[in-house]
C-alpha positions as CSV (number, residue, x, y, z in Angstrom):
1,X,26.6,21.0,-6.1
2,X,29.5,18.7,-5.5
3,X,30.0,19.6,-1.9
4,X,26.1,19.3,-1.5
5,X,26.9,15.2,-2.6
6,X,29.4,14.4,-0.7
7,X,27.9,15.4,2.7
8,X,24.7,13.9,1.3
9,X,26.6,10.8,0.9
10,X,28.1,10.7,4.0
11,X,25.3,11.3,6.2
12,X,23.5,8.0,4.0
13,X,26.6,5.8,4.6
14,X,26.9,6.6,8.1
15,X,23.0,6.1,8.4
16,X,23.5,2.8,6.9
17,X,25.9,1.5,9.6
18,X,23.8,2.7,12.1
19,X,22.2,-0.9,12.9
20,X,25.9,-1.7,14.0
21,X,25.8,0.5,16.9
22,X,22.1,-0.1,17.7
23,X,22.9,-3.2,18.1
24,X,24.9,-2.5,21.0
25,X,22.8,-0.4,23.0
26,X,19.5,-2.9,22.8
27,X,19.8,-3.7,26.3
28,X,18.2,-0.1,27.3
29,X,15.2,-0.7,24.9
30,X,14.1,1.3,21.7
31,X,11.6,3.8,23.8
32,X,15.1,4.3,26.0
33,X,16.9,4.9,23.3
34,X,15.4,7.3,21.2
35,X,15.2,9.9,24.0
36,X,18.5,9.5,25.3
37,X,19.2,10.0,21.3
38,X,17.4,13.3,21.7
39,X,18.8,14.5,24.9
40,X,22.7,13.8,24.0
41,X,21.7,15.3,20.5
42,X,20.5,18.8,21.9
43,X,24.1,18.3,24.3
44,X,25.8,18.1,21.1
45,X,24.4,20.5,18.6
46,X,24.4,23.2,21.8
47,X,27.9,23.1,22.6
48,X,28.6,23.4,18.5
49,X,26.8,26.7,18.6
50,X,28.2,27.7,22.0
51,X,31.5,26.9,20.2
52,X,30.5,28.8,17.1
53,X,28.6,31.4,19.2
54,X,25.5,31.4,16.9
55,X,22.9,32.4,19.2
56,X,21.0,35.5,17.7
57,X,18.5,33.1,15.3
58,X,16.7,32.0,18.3
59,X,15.1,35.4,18.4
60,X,14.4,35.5,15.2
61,X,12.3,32.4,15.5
62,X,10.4,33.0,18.9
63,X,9.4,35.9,16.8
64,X,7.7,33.9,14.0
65,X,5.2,30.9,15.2
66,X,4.6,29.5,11.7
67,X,9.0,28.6,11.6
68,X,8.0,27.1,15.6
69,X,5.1,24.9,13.8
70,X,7.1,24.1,11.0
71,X,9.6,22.6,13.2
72,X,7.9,21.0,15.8
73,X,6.3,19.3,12.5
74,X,10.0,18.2,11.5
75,X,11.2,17.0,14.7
76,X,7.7,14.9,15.2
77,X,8.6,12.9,11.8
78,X,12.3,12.8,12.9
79,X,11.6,11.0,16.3
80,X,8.8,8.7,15.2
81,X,11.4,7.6,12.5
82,X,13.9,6.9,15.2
83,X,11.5,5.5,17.4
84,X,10.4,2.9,14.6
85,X,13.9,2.1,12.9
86,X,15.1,1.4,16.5
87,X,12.4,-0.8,17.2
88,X,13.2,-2.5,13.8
89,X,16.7,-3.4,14.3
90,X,16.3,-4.4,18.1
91,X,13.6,-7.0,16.2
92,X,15.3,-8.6,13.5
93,X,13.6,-6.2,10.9
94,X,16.8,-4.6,9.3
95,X,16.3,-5.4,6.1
96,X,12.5,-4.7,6.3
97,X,13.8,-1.2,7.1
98,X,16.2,-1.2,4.5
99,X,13.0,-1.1,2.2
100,X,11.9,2.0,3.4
101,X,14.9,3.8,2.8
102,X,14.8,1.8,-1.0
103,X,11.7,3.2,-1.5
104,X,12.1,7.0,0.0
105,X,13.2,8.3,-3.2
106,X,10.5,7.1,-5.1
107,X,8.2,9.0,-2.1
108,X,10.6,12.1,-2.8
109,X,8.9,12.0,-6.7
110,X,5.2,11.9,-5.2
111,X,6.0,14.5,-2.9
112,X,7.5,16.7,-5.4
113,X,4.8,16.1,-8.0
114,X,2.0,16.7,-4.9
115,X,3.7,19.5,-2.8
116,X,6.3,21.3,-5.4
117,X,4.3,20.8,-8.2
118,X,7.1,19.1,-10.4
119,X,6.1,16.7,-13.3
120,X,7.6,13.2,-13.0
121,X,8.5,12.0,-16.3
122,X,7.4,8.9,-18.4
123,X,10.5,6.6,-16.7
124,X,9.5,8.1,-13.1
125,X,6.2,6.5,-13.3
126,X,6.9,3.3,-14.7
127,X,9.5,3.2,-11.6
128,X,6.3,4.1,-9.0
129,X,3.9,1.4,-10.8
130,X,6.9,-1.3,-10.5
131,X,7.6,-0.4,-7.1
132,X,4.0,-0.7,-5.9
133,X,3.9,-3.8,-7.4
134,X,6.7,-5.1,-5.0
135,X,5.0,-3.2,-1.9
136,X,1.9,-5.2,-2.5
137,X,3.8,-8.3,-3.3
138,X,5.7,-8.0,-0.4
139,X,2.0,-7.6,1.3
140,X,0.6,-10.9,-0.2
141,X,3.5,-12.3,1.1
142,X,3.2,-11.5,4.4
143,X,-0.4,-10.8,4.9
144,X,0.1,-7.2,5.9
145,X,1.8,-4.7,4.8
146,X,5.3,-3.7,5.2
147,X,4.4,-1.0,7.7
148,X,7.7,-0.5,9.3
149,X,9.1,0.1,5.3
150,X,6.4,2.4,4.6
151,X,6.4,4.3,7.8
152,X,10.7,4.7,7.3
153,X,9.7,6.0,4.2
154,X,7.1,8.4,4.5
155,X,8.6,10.0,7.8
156,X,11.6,10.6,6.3
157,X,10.4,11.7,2.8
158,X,8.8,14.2,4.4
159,X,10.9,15.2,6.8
160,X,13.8,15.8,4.1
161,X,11.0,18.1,1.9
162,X,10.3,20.2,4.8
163,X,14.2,20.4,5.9
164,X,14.9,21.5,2.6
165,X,12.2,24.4,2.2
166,X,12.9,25.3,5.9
167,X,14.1,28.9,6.3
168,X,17.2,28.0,9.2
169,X,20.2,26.1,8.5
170,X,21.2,22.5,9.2
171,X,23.0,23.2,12.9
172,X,20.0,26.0,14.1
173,X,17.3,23.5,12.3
174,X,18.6,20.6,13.9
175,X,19.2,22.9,17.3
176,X,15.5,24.4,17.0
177,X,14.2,20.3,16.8
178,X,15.6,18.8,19.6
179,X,15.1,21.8,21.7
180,X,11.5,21.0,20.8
181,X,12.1,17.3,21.6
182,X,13.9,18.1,24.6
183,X,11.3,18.7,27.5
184,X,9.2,15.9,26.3
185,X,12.1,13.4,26.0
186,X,13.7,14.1,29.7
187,X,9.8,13.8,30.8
188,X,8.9,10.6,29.5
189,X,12.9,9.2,30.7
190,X,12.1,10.3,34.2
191,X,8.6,8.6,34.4
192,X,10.1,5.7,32.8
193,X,13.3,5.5,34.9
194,X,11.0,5.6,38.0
195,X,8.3,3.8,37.0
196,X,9.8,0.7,35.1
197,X,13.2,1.6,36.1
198,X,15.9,1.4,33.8
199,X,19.3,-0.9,33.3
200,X,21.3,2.6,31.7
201,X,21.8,3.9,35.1
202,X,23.7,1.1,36.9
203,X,25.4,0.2,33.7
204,X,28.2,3.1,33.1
205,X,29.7,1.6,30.0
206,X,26.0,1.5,28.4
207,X,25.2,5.0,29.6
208,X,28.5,6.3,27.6
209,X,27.4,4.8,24.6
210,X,23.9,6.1,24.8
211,X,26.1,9.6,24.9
212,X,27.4,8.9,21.8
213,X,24.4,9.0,20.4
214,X,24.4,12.7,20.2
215,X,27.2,13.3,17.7
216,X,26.2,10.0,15.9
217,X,23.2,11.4,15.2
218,X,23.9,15.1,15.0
219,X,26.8,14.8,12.4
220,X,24.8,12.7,9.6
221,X,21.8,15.1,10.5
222,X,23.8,18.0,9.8
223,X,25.2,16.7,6.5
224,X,21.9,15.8,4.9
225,X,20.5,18.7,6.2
226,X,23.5,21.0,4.3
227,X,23.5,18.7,1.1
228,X,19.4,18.6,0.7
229,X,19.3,22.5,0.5
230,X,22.6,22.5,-2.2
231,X,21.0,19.6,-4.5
232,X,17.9,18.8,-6.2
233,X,15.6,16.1,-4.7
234,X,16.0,14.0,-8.2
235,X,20.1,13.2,-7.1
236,X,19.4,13.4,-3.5
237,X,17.2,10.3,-4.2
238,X,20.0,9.1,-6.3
239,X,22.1,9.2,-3.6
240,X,19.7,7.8,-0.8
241,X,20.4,3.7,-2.4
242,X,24.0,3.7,-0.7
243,X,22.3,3.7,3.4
244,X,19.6,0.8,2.7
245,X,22.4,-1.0,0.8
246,X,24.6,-1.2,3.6
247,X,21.8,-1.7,6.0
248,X,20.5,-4.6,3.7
249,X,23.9,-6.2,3.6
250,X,23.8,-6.0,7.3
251,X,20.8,-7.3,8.1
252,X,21.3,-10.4,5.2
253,X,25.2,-11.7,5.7
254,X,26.0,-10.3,9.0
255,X,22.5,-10.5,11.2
256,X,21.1,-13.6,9.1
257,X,17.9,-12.3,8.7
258,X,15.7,-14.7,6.3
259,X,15.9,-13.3,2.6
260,X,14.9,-15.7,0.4
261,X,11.6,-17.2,-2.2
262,X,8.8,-15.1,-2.4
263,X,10.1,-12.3,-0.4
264,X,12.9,-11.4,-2.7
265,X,10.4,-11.6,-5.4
266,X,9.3,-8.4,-3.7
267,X,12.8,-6.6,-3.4
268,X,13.6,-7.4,-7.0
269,X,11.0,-5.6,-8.1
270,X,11.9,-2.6,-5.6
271,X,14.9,-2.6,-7.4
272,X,13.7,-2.8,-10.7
273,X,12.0,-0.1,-9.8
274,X,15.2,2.1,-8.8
275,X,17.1,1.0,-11.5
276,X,14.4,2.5,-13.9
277,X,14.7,5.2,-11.8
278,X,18.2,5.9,-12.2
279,X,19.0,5.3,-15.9
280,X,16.1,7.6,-16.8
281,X,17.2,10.5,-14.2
282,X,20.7,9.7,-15.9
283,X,19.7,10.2,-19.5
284,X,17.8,13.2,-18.7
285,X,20.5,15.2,-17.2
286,X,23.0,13.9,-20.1
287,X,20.1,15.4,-22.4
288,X,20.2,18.6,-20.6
289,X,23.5,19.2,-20.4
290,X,24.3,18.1,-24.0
């Protein structure tokens, strides 16, 4: 349990930084991005298991379609969630994408009351009627709705259910996804790179960065991954505030993104939300462990 919160926590404040280093790399594009992400993340994860010499679950899982369908599932969610959070903060949309990761855990208490068949308590639905309160103040606002919030949050709500029923561990699950990803990724970079061309070939310092996108997105991967199947999905929620509270900060004091009036009308109540949240998941585990 306590090993299972501290990787969890890692992997959500290196998640939360990640805008930082996205920042960096906008010059090649979010499309660009997200499949050199997949590309240097299949490098990375492959040489772990070369390293490791964990080989003999890929037969295993050419042997069972349903684990191949289950993962081509997770690595779908997993790259349109890149694909959108990129295109986010290369926009000046951080902190509308620190929403999405505010609300996840409240999506992890509708997925468990719809999929795992758990019953949210009194305090977990006041906390889902507050929050859709903000989400459709934030809407009036606007005129639309937060879509790039909401898509964050769904894609990755889903994503962390199906991780954390998945049958393979965090380095073969994460292995088995971006092998998926893999051919369709170098695919759609050569067409680009000779259709549109691309400024990541004739720059050598950007294409090293792009590189480090493999262990920058392998290793919080691989934590949340090992610290979703070791928790419950009530304190992995819990734990989930500390990425969009960096990312928030970041996009707010250091990117200057407008915060202010009726818009943080909307976050307040978000937080409301989570702070209902929280005190009633705490008093219910003092109450069962008392």
């Amino acid at each position: 349990m306590s090993s299972g919160m501290l990787q969890a926590a890692l992997a959500y404040a290196m998640w939360g930084l990640f805008p930082l280093y996205f920042h960096l790399v906008s010059a090649a594009g979010p499309l660009e991005i997200v499949l050199h992400r997949a590309l240097w993340s299949l490098v990375f994860v492959l040489a772990v298991l070369a390293v490791l010499r964990r080989w003999t679950w890929l037969r295993d899982v050419v042997r069972h379609p349903r684990t191949l369908a289950t993962f081509a599932t997770s690595a779908l969610l997993l790259s349109t969630n890149w694909l959108v959070y990129v295109w986010a903060v290369n926009n000046e949309r951080v902190v509308e994408a620190s929403l999405g990761y505010f609300i996840t855990p409240l999506i992890n208490v509708l997925l468990g009351y719809f999929v795992l068949k758990e019953r949210p308590r009194r305090g977990q639905w006041y906390a889902l009627a507050i929050a859709a309160a903000g989400v459709l103040w934030l809407t009036h606002v606007a005129g639309s709705l937060p879509w790039v919030g909401l898509i964050l949050a769904g894609t990755f709500g889903i994503y962390g259910l199906i991780r954390k029923t998945a049958p393979l561990g965090a380095l073969e699950g994460l292995a088995l996804e971006t092998l998926l990803l893999a051919p369709l990724a170098a695919g759609l970079l050569a067409w680009r790179t000779a259709h549109a061309g691309s400024v990541v070939w004739g720059d050598p310092a950007l294409l090293g960065l792009l590189a480090l996108a493999g262990p920058l997105t392998a290793l919080p991967l691989l934590l949340f991954a090992a610290g979703a199947r070791r928790i419950p999905m009530a304190t992995l929620g819990l734990l989930q505030y500390i990425g969009p509270t960096i990312q928030f900060a970041l996009g707010v004091w250091l990117f200057h993104e407008p915060f202010a009036g009726a818009r943080l009308a909307g976050f307040v109540l978000i937080w409301l939300a989570l702070v209902i949240y929280t005190a009633e998941g705490w008093v219910s585990l003092r109450r069962r462990d008392s």
